[in-house]
N, C-alpha and C positions, 0 to 999 in steps of 0.2 A: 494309652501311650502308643505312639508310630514307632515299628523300630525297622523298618527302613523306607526310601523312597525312590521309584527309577523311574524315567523317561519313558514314554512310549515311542513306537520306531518314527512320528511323523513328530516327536518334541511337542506333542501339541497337549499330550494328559498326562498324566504321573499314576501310577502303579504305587498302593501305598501296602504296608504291611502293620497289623497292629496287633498289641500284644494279647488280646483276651481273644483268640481264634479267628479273627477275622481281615479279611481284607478289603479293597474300594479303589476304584478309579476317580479322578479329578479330573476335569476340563478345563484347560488354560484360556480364558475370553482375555479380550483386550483390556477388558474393566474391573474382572472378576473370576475366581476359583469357584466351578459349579461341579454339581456330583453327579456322576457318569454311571457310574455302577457301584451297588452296593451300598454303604457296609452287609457282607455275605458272610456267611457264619464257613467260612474254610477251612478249619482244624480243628479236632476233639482228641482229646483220650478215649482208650475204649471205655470208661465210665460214662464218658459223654460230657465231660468239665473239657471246657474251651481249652485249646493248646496255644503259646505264643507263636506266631507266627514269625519267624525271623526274617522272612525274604520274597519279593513280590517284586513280578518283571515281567517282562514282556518273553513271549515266544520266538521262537526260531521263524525266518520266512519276513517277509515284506508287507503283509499286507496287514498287521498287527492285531489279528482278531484272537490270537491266541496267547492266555496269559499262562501264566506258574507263579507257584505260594509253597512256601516250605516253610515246615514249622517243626519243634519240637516234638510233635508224635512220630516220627522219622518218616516222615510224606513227603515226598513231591507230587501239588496234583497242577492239573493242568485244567483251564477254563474257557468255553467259547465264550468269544467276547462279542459275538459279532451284533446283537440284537441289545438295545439299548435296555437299563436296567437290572433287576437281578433274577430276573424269570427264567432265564437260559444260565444262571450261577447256584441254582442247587444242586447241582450234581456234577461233579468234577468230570471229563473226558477222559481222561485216566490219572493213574497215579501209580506213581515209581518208588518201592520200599527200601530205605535206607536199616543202616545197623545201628545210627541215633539221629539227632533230630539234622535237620537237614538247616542249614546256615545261609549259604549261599544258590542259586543258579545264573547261569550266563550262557545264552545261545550262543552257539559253535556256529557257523554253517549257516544251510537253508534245512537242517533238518536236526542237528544236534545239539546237546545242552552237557553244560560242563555244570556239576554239582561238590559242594563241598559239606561236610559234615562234623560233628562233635568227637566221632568213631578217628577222625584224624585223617580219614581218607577223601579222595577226588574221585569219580567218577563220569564216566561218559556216556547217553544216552541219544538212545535214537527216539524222536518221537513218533516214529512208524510201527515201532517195533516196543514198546516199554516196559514191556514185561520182566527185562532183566538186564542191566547193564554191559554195557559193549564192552565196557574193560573199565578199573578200577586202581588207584595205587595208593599207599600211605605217604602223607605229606610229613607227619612229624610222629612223636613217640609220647606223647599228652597235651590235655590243655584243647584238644579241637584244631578244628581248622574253620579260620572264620571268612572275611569275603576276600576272593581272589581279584584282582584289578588287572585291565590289562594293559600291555606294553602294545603302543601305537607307532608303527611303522610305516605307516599311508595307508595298511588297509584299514575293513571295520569289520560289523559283527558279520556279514555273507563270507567272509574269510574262512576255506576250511582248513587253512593252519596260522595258530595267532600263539602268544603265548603271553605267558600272566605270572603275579608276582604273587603268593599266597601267604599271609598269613599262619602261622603252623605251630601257636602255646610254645609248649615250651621249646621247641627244635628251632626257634627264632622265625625266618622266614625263607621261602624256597620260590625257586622259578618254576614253571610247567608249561611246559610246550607241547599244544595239543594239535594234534593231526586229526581234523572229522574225517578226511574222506579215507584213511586208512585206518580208522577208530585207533588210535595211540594217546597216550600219555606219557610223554618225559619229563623225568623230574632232575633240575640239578641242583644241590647244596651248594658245591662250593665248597670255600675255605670252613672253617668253626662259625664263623661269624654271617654264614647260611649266603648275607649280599652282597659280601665284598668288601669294601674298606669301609671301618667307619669313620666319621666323619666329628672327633670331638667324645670320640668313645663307644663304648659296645652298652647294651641294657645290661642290668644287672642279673650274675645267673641264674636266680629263683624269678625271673620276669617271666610272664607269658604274653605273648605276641598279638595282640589281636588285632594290629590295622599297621597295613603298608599300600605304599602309592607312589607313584613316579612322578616326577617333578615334570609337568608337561610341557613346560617352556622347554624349546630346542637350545636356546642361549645357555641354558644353563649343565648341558650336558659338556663332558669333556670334549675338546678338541673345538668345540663351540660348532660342532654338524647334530643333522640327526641319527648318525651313526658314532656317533660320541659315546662315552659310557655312559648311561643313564645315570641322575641322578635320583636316591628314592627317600621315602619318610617314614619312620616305624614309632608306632607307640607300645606300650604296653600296662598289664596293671603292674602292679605294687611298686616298682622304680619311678612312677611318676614321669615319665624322662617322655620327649620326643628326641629320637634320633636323624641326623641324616645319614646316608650311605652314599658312597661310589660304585656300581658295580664292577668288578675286576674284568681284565679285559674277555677271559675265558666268559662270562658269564654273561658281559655283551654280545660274545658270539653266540653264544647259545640264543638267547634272546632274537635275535636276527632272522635265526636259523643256518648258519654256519658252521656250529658247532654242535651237531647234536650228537655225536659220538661221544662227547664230556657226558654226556646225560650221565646221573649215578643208577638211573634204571630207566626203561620201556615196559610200559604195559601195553598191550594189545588185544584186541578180540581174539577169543578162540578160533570163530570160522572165517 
């Protein structure tokens, strides 16, 4: 089974993730899906039984030769990609230890990666340095934190400050606005209802959160601009429900970057 799949930075391959430890590259032809790299055995237990792999994406930087794989053994590793096949994919470049399995990753920057994990926390990573994260915060209080999406504003992934919409079990779901070049993390909740108005109703309280996403059409935000409050989409388990949201206007600020004084916290690097 695949359990996820991302773009590469030229749209031209797909980064796949699958659940018995492994991951693989695709080639997009004009006629056909060809395999670029891999299947590569990327994650184990320390027994040595395949770990699922939740997450597989491309690297920080432009020139796309550097991937990441997170999985359930609470890994992020990181892989040259740059020689065709899987001769340069047995042995990961490094790898960044989480406090449970690792969910999410998404380049920050030309250097950093924003990671989400089951522990409920986000963190931020330099891939220069990855022996111990830049700065770190809790997104919710159970349930994981599954993939963060981001809020597009004109820029893109070389942005060293973006912010994203996360997922967060049972705490519903939360904004995070990340600064690479000052290694930060803000996080805002908000009202109870974590994004703002909803839209036909809130999930039920025993839901857990595990996917939100913003409505990318500009038309459909308020005010009908791109500075409109966003509108966004939440599922979750047991409620069966898909939601919409408005976000509140405090929370479009945030989002923008205008208001990040609302943050309910800043994490930062120590040095």
């Amino acid at each position: 089974m695949y359990t996820s799949v991302e773009h590469t930075v030229d749209c031209r391959a797909v980064v796949v993730s699958h659940e018995r430890g492994r991951a693989s590259v695709w080639r997009l032809r004009e006629s056909a899906i060809e395999l670029d790299h891999g299947p590569w055995a990327a994650h184990a237990y320390p027994d040595g039984s395949p770990a699922e792999v939740w997450c597989a994406t491309r690297g920080p930087g432009n020139d796309g030769t550097l991937l990441l794989t997170g999985a359930d053994d609470a890994a992020l590793k990181a892989w040259d990609a740059r020689s065709p096949g899987s001769s340069s994919l047995k042995r990961p470049s490094f790898r960044c230890e989480h406090g449970a399995g690792v969910t999410a990753a998404r380049a920050v920057g030309r250097c950093t990666v924003l990671t989400a994990a089951y522990d409920d926390m986000a963190r931020l990573w330099d891939v220069r340095r990855p022996a111990a994260a830049l700065c770190e915060t809790s997104l919710g209080d159970g349930g994981g934190c599954w993939r963060p999406r981001a809020f597009s504003s004109g820029g893109d992934d070389d942005d060293d400050s973006c912010a994203f919409v996360a997922p967060a079990g049972r705490s519903g779901a939360v904004f995070l606005r990340v600064d690479a070049r000052r290694a930060s993390l803000g996080v805002f909740s908000g009202d109870s209802n974590k994004t703002g108005s909803p839209i036909g109703g809130g999930h039920a309280p025993e839901a857990i959160t595990y996917g939100v996403d913003f409505c990318r059409d500009p038309r459909f935000h308020d005010n009908r601009g791109a500075s409109g409050r966003p509108l966004l989409a939440s599922c979750s388990f047991y409620d069966n429900a898909l939601h919409l949201w408005r976000a509140s206007p405090a929370a479009t600020a945030f989002l923008h970057g205008g208001n990040t004084a609302a943050a309910d916290r800043v994490e930062t690097s120590p040095s």
